[in-house]
C-alpha positions, 0 to 999 in steps of 0.5 A, spaced: 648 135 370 652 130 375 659 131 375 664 127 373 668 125 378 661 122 382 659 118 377 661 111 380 665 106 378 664 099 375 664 093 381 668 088 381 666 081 377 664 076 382 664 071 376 671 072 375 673 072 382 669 065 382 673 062 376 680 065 379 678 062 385 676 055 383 682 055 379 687 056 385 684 050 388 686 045 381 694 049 382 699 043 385 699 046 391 696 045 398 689 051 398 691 057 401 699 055 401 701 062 397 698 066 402 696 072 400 700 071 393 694 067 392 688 073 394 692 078 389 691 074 382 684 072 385 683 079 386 686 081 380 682 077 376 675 080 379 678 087 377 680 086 370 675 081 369 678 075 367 680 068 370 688 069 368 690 076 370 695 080 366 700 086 368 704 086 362 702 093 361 704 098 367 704 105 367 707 110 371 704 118 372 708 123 376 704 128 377 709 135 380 707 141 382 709 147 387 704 148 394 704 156 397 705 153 403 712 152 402 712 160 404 712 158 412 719 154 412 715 147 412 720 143 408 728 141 410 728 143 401 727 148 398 723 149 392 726 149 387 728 142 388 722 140 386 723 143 379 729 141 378 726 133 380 721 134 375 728 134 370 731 130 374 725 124 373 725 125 365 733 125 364 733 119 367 736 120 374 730 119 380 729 113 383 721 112 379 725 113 373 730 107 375 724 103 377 720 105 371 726 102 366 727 096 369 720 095 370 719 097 362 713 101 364 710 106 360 713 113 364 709 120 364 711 126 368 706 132 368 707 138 371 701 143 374 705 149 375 713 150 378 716 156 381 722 155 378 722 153 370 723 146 367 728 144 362 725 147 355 725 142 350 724 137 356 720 130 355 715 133 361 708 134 360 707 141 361 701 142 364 702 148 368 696 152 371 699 157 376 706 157 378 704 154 385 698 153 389 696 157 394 699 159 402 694 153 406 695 158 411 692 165 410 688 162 403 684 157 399 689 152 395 685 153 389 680 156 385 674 152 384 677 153 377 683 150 379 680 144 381 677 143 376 683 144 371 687 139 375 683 134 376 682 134 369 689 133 367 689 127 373 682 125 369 686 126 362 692 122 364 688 116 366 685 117 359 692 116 356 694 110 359 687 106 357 688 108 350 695 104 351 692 097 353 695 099 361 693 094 366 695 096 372 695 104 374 701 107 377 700 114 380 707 118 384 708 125 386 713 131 386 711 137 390 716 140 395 710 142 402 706 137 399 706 132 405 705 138 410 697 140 405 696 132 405 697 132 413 692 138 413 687 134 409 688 128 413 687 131 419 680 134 417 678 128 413 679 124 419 678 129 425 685 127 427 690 131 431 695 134 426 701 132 431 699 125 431 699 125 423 706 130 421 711 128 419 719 130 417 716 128 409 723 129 405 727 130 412 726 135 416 730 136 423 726 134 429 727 140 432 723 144 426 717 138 427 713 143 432 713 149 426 711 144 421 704 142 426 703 149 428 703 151 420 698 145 420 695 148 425 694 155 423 691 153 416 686 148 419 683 154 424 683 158 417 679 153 415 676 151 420 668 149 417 671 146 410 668 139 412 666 136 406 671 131 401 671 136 395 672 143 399 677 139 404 682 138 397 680 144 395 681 149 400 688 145 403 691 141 397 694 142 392 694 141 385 699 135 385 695 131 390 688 134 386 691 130 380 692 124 383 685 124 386 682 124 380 687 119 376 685 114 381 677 116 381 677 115 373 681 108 374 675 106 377 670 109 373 674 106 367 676 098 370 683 100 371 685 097 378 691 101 381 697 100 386 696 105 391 704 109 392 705 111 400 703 117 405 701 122 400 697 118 395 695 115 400 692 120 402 689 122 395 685 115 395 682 116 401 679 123 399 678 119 393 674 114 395 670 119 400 669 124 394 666 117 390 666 111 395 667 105 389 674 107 388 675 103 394 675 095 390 680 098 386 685 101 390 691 095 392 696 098 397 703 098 396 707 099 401 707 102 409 711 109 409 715 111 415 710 117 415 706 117 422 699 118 418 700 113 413 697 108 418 691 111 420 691 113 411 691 105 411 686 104 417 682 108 415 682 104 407 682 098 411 688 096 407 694 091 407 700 093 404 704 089 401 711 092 403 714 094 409 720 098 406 721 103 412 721 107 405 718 114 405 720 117 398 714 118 394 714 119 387 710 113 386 716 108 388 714 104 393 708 101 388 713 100 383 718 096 388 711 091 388 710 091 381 714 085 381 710 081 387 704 082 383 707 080 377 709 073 380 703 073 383 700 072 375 705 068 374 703 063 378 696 063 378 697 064 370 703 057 370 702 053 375 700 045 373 693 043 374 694 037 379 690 033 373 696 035 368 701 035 372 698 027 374 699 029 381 693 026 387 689 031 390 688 028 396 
């Protein structure tokens, strides 16, 4: 029986897009006058499969988890820290938090499994499959059935928003170590040098850069024949990152366009679509993180962020910050006058 992660997802709807774009010609404006505000709604409109895009509806899913990576001194945090965040998300105090408020977005944390506990009687979502992933370095990351597990929870949270009426899919992540296993994963799904991908992720000194790469290093020469997308994510992820791949593989498969967060989302989307290639239409970069990866994460998508930020914080805030734009980008398509009802000549 075919898995479900293969099976594809539905096209976009070139009858819609046909109808949004006839529509954009009518608005009182020269054609093409919005630029891109105007291929956003046109490409809205495809994806949700109507001539006037809506994205009232945004949901927002953290997905945390602890990476055993982090035993090699990878972070400038410890891990601890992640944890605490997860808490620090549901009491309202992380940026995600503060944007999902303002945004009236539906917000879900989900933790796979922490070293240190979360807050009892928290609001989280306790999913928890081990207290972290294993050491990329001298072992595989998951078990096959840790695989499975996680992307299953990033397959049932996809679940959740559709039952909600969701419109636009936001995915973000926690998980101190977790952009040292998604830079190993980039450097074998592209065949790239980990030097020319590594970054300082929360912040590391430069002075610790070089052991962060050679840790990279060491655990793509463990893994030295891990080729294929699945095996990759398997063998040098983490159950965070195994979450996110498998939400934005079910947002395809269930019609539901996603606005793709920064380096290590991006990273997700891409071992997404190389594990099941028709997720690509339905991804919409969000934002260009300052991590060095994240151009050739974006290259590789053929995608065009729409912010530039200088940002780098994960947790799915870059893609809430361009929330709004989207939304302006419906609302002008959407309200617009026609030149017919605004008795304004075309010509």
């Amino acid at each position: 029986m075919q898995e479900w992660f293969l099976r594809p997802g539905q096209a976009p709807s070139e009858k819609h897009r046909a109808k949004a774009q006839a529509w954009q010609r009518q608005l009182t404006k020269p054609d093409g006058s919005l630029g891109r505000l105007e291929s956003l709604a046109v490409e809205l409109a495809a994806l949700q499969q109507r001539k006037h895009p809506e994205l009232k509806k945004v949901n927002i899913c953290v997905f945390a988890s602890d990476h055993g990576v982090c035993a090699e001194l990878v972070s400038a945090f410890p891990q601890v820290v992640t944890a605490q965040m997860v808490n620090n998300f549901i009491n309202g105090g992380a940026a995600i938090s503060v944007l999902a408020k303002a945004l009236k977005a539906e917000f879900e944390v989900v933790s796979l499994g922490t070293v240190a506990p979360v807050h009892e009687m928290s609001a989280v979502r306790d999913e928890t499959i081990a207290r972290q992933s294993g050491n990329i370095t001298c072992a595989d990351a998951m078990t096959d059935g840790e695989l499975a597990q996680a992307m299953d929870i990033g397959r049932e949270a996809v679940a959740r928003a559709v039952e909600t009426g969701c419109e636009l899919f936001v995915a973000g992540e926690m998980g101190i170590g977790n952009s040292t296993v998604a830079t190993a994963m980039l450097a074998r799904l592209l065949d790239q040098p980990a030097a020319s991908l590594a970054g300082p992720g929360t912040g590391l000194p430069l002075n610790r850069m070089a052991h962060k790469i050679a840790v990279i290093e060491r655990a793509l020469a463990h893994h030295r024949h891990v080729k294929a997308p699945l095996d990759v994510l398997r063998c040098l992820g983490g159950f965070d990152i195994a979450a996110l791949v498998a939400s934005y593989i079910a947002c395809a498969q269930a019609k539901l366009p996603v606005l793709v967060d920064g380096y290590i989302c991006g990273v997700a989307a891409l071992t997404a679509v190389c594990i099941n290639p028709s997720v690509r239409p339905w991804l919409l970069a969000s934002h260009r993180s300052t991590e060095p990866g994240h151009g050739a994460v974006l290259q590789a998508l053929k995608a065009e962020p729409l912010l530039d930020l200088g940002m780098r914080l994960g947790e799915g805030s870059g893609a809430a910050l361009a929330v709004p734009l989207l939304r302006m980008a419906c609302d002008l398509h959407n309200n617009m006058a026609t030149f017919n009802e605004a008795g304004v000549s075309e010509h």
